[in-house]
N, C-alpha and C positions, 0 to 999 in steps of 0.2 A: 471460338472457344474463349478467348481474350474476352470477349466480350460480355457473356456470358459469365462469365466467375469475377470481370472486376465487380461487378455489387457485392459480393462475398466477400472479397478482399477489401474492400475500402470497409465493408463492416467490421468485418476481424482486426485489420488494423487500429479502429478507433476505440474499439472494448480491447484491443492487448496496452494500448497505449496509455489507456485510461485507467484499469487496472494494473497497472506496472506504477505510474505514478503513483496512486491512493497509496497502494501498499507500500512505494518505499518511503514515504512522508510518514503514515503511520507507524512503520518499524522504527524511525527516528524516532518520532513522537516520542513511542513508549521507550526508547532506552533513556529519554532524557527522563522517565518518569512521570510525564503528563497524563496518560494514562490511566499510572496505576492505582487515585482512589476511585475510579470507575471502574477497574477489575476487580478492587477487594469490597466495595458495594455489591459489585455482583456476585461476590462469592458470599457475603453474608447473607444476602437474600435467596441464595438457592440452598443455603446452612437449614433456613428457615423455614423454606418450604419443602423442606427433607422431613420424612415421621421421624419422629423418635423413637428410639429400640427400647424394650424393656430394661427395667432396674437390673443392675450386675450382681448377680446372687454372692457373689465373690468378694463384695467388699459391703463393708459396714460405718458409717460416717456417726461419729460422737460430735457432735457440736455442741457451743457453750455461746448460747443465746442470753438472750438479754434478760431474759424471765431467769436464766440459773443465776446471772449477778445480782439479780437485787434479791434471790430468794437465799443466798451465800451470804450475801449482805459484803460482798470481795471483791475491790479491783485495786491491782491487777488481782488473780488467783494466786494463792500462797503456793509456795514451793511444798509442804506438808500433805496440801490437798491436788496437788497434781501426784504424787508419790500415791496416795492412798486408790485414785482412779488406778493408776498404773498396776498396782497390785489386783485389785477386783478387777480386772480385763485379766491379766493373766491368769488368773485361775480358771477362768473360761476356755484357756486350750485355745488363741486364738494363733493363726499361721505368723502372723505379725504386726508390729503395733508400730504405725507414724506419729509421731509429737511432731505435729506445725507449731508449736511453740516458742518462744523464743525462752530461755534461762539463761541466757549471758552473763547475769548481773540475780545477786539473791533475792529475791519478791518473799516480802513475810519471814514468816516461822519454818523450820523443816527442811531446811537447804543440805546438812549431812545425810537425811534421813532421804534424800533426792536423789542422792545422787551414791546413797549407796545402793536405790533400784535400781539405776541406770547401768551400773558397774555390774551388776549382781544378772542382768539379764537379758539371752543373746538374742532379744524378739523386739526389742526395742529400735528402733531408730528417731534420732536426732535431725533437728535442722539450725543450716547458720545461713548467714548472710554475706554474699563475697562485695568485696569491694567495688568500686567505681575505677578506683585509679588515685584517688584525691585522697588529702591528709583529711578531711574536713569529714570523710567517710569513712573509714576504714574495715567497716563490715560490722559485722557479731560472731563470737567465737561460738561452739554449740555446748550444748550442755555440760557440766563438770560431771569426770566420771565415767562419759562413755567414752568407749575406744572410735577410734579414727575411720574404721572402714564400716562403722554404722551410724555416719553422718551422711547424709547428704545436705547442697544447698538449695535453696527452697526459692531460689529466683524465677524468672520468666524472663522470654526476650517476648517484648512489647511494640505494635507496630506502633506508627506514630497515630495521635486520634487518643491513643491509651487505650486498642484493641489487643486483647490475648489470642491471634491467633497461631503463634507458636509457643514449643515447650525445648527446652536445653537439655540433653541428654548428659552433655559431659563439656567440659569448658577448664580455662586454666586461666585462672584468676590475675585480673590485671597490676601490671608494676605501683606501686605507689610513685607518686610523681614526686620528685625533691629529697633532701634529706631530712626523710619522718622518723620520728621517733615515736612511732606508732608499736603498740604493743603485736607480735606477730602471734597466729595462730591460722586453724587452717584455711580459713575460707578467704586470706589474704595474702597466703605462701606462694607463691609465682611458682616456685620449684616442682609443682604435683601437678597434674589434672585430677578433678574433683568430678564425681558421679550426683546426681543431682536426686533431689529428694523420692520424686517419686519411682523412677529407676531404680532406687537401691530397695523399694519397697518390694516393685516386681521382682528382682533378679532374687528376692529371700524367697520370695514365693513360689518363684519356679525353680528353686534349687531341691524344695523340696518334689520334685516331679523328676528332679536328675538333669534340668535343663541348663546350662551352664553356656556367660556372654563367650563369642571369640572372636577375635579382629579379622579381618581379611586384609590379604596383601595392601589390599585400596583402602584401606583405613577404614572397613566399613565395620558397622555393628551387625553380628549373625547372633540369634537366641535360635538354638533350634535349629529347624528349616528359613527361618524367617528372614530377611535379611530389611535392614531397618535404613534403609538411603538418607544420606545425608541432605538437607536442603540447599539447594542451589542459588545465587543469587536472585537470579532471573527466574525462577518455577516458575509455574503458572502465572500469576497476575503479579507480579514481583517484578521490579526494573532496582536493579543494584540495590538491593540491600544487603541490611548488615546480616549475616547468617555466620558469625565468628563463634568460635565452640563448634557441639555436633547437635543440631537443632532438626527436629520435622515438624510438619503441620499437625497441628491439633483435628484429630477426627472428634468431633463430641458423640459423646454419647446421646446425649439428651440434656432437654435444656432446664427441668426441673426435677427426676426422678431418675438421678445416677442409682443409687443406692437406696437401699434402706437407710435411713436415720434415726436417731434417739439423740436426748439429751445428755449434760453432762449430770445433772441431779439425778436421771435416773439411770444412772450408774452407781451413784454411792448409796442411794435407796432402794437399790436391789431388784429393778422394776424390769430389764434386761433380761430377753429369754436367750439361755444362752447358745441356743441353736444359734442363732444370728451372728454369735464371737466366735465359734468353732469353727478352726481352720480356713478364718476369715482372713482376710486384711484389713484392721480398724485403725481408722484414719482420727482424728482427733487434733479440732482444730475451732477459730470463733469464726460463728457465723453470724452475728451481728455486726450490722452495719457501723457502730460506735466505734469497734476498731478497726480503724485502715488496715483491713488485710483482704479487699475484693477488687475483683477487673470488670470493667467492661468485658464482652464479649460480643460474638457476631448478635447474639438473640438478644443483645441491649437494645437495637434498634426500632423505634417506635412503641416503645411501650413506658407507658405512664408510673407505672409499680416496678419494684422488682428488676430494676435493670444492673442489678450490681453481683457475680456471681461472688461467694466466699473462695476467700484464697485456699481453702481446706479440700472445697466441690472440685476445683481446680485441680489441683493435683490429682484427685480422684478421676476425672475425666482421663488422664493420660494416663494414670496406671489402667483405668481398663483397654485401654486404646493398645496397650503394651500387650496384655493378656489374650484380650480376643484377637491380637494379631497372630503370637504365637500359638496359643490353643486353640483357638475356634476359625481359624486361617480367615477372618477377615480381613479385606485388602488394605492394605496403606495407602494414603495418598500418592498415586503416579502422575508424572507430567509429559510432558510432549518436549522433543527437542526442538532446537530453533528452525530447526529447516522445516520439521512438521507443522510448525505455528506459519513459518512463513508460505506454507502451500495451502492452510487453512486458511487464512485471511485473503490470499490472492483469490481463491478458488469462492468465495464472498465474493471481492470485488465485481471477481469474469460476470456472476450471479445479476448482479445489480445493473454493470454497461448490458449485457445483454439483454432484458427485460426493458430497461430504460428506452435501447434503441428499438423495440419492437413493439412498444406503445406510445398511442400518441394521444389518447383521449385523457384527462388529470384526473378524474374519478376513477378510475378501473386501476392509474398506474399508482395512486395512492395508496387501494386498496390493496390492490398487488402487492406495494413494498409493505404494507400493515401484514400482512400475511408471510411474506420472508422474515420481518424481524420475529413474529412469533414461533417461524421453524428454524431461525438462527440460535434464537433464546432455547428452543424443545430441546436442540441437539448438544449445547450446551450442557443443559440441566439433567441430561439423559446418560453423558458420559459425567458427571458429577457423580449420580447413584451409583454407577460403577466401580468410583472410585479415583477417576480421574479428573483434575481440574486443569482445563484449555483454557485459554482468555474469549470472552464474549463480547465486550466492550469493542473491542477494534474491529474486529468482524462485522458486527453493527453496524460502525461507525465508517468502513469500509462501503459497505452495500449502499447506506445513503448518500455519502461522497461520489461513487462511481453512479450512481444513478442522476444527481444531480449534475453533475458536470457532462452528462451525456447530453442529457434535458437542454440543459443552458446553450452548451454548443450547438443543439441542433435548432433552436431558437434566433440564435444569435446568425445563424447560417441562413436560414428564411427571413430572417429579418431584413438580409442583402449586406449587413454591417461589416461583415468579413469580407466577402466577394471586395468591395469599393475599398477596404482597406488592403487587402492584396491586390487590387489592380495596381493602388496609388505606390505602395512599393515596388510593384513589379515597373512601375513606369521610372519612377525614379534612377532602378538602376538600369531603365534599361537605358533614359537616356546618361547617364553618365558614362553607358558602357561605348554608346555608339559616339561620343563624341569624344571620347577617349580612341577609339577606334578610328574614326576622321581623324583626327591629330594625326595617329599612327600613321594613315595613309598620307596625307598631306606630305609628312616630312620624307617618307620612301619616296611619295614621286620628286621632288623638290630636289632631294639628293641624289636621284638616280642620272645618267648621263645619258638616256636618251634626252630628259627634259632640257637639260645643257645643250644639247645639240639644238633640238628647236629651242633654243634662246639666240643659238648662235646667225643659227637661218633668220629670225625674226630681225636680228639689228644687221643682217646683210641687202634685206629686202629692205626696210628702211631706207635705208642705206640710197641704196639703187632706184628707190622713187624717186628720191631728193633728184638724182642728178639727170634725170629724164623731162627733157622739156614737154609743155602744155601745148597741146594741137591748137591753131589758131582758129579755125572756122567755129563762131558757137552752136552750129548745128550736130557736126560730130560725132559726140557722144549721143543723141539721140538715134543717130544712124547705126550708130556702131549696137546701140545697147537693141535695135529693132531685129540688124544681125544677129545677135546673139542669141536673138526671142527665135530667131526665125527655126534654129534647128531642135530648140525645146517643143515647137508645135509641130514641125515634121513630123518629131516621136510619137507625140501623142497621135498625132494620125494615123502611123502604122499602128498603134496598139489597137484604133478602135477600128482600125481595118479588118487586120487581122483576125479577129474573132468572126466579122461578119463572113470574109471568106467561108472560114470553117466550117460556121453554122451552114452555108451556102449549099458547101461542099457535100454534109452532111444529109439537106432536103434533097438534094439530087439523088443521093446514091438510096435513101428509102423510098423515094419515089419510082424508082427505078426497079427494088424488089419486088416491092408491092403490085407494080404493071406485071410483076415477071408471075408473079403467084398467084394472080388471077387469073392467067391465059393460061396458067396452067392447069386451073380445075375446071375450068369453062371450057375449052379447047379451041377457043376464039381467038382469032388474032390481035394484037393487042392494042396496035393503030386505030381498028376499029372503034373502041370506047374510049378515047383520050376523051374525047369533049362528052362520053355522055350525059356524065353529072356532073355539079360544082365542088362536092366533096374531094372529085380525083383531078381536077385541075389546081387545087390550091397549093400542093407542092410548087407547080413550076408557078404558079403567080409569087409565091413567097421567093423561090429562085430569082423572078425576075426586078424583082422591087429588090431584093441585094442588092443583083448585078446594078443595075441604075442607082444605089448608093452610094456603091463603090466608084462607078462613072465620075459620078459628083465631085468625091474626095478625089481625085486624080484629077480634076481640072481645077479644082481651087486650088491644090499644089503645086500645079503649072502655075496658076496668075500668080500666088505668091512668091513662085520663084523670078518672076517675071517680072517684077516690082521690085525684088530684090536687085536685079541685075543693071534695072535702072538708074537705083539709087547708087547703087557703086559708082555705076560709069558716071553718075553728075558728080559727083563725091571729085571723080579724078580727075572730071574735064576744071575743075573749078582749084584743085590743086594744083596743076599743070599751069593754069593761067596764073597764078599766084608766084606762081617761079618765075615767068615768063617777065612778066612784069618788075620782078625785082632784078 
């Protein structure tokens, strides 16, 4: 069974391996932000290939293009003739009226006659500009005249690029740095949080409906049923950023046809039907490119014209984004927690080592992976429409890493490059380990007191040569050493005796059955056929060529002994004389 399953296990092991690195390399990756303008590419492009919803019947945009300035023959636009717009919008019954305008400072003629509409009318809202932080900035106070809680500021948080894909709900305006003597006013008072321009639009709009903001315990924003989540550092394709104030993602609407639009001339020319102001939201704002008042945005991308939205369309985009959240329960943008991202990208990885390791032809596993990033990207773009934004980038980026390091490895493994470099280390330690291990043993025996003892036997024996005299005859030793031979070949004799007995013993006793079990189905006596055929005499011929081998060896161990006995006795007769003589 072992057997049988390790191919499985040595599989599983190399796609968990494989995928457990990828993904925790790219978890790092992206918190350091390497990442992230590969996620907000990707989220612009899937912005883009999102339809656009129809116009918001609910708001109405006055822009002041470039054709009303030179037909005004006014820049900037007098204080006089923004009063007069003011006034003809509200006699249209409109739900509410935004000025993206700036009047910090009097432009022209008609600055009391301004700002006694603004005082005079509780449909108006104002916008300012909050500070940086720096004396060099200090912001724009909002217009003279209106009260405080129908201002909002008219900022954006901007990723970096100088993409608008977030909007600031509410924020608390930064300390000026030093001691300024900067004139204070709201949009640079540290002491408040401040509601932001298009917010204060919606929340007049849905007060007429009875809808009123309320905080939750968690500091969240609830209109309604609706509950408005704050943005998280990390959301979707985001690695630490700034999300300071209460900010969400921008859902657009559309990237040309938020609204209806009309100009600013034809408003004071009367050309305005005023179905289009009635119990609208009219937003009023430039749309000309002349005044820096536009963002980039996601649908800047790739297009030759028209990549700059006005700051006016903008704001319009997130009050409807406000509206249809509340009222028509479209979804806000949701994210995935970390743990979720982190079982989405491993579960990529698994995707990629598995497929990797189960092709081996490069056409088919090319194809293969062209067809996973296009169901990585579907599933992506698929929970986008829904509403949610996951990261797609590292998932990608996951499945080609884990397939390629499968690839490589199993290359590099047939190649033999691995095998010869794991032999070479496995040799290495193993010789360090066995001669580490010799040492070890060398000194246990060296120090152990058997070995002392045969040291001590060895220099006894020495010892005891030394004082032993040298035989005089120089024949001697050759006799002595012929002795000595003599009972190393005795042995061998009985060994090779021995067997032949056995054998001997052995032919006898089958020879002997086999007489016995022929007489006995024959009923013949048995005497009778010893000799009648050569078959049944071969037993004793094989007996008797033993016996006569055996013969042999027991007379040549007689003469050897017999030669032996000689040699002695001259040995001693020649000794004996030797004494005699001295």
């Amino acid at each position: 069974m072992s057997q049988l399953y390790k191919p499985s296990l040595l599989f599983a092991k190399s796609v968990l391996i494989a995928s457990a690195v990828v993904t925790i390399s790219l978890m790092g990756v992206r918190q350091l932000g390497i990442l992230e303008p590969l996620e907000l590419s990707a989220y612009d492009q899937m912005l883009r290939w999102r339809p656009d919803e129809k116009p918001d019947s609910r708001l109405l945009v006055v822009g002041i293009t470039e054709a009303d300035i030179q037909k005004m023959k006014q820049w900037p636009i007098s204080d006089r003739k923004i009063a007069e717009i003011l006034q003809k919008l509200e006699k249209m019954q409109p739900a509410v009226i935004g000025l993206d305008v700036l009047r910090d400072v009097p432009l022209g003629d008609g600055r009391e006659e301004l700002s006694k509409v603004l005082q005079k009318s509780d449909k108006i809202i104002g916008v300012c500009l909050v500070t940086d932080g720096n004396p060099d900035s200090p912001g724009s106070p909002p217009p003279p005249g209106i009260s405080e809680n129908r201002v909002g500021f008219a900022d954006f948080g901007v990723d970096p690029g100088g993409i608008l894909r977030r909007a600031l709900l509410f924020m608390k305006p930064p300390i000026i740095e030093g001691n300024s003597t900067v004139e204070k006013h709201l949009c640079n008072d540290n002491s408040q949080v401040l509601a932001s321009f298009n917010l204060q639009l919606a929340l007049n709009y849905l007060q007429r409906q009875k809808i009123y903001p309320q905080l939750a315990p968690d500091q969240s924003l609830w209109l309604g049923k609706t509950q408005f989540k704050k943005l998280e550092s990390n959301d979707g394709g985001y690695s630490n950023a700034d999300v300071r104030g209460y900010q969400i993602l921008i859902n657009y609407r559309s990237r040309r046809n938020l609204a209806n639009q009309v100009r600013i001339t034809d408003v004071l020319e009367g050309k305005v039907d005023p179905n289009l102001v009635k119990d609208k939201i009219v937003l009023i704002g430039y749309t000309t490119e002349t005044v820096k008042d536009f963002f980039y945005t996601p649908y800047s991308g790739r297009r030759q014209d028209k990549q700059f939205m006005p700051g006016i369309v903008a704001h319009g985009q997130v009050v409807s984004q406000l509206l249809s959240a509340v009222l028509d329960n479209k979804p806000m943008f949701w994210f995935w927690p970390e743990w979720a991202e982190i079982l989405w990208l491993s579960g990529w990885s698994i995707v990629g080592a598995t497929v990797a390791s189960r092709m081996a032809h490069p056409a088919q596993l090319v194809g293969t992976f062209g067809a996973l990033l296009l169901v990585c990207g579907g599933c992506g773009f698929g929970i986008f429409l829904l509403g949610g934004w996951v990261p797609v980038a590292a998932p990608a980026l996951g499945l080609i890493l884990t397939g390629a390091s499968i690839v490589s490895a199993d290359r590099f493994n047939k190649a033999g490059y691995g095998k010869v470099i794991s032999d070479r280390v496995k040799q290495v330690f193993k010789i360090e380990i066995d001669q580490a291990q010799k040492e070890q043993q060398v000194a246990e025996i060296t120090e152990s007191d058997f070995f002392k003892e045969l040291q001590q036997k060895k220099e006894k024996l020495r010892v005891g040569k030394k004082e032993t005299p040298q035989p005089a005859p120089s024949q001697l030793p050759e006799i002595t050493a012929s002795a000595a031979e003599l009972p190393k070949a005795q042995s061998e004799a009985d060994e090779y005796l021995a067997p032949l007995q056995e054998k001997a013993k052995q032919q006898k006793q089958r020879a002997a059955a086999t007489a016995s079990e022929s007489g006995s189905k024959t009923g013949i006596p048995i005497d009778s056929h010893l000799g009648a055929g050569s078959g049944e005499t071969k037993p004793d011929e094989e007996f008797s060529d033993l016996q006569g081998k055996a013969k042999q060896m027991r007379q040549r161990r007689a003469a050897e002994k017999k030669i032996k006995d000689q040699k002695i006795d001259s040995l001693t007769d020649k000794e004996d004389g030797a004494k005699n003589e001295e």
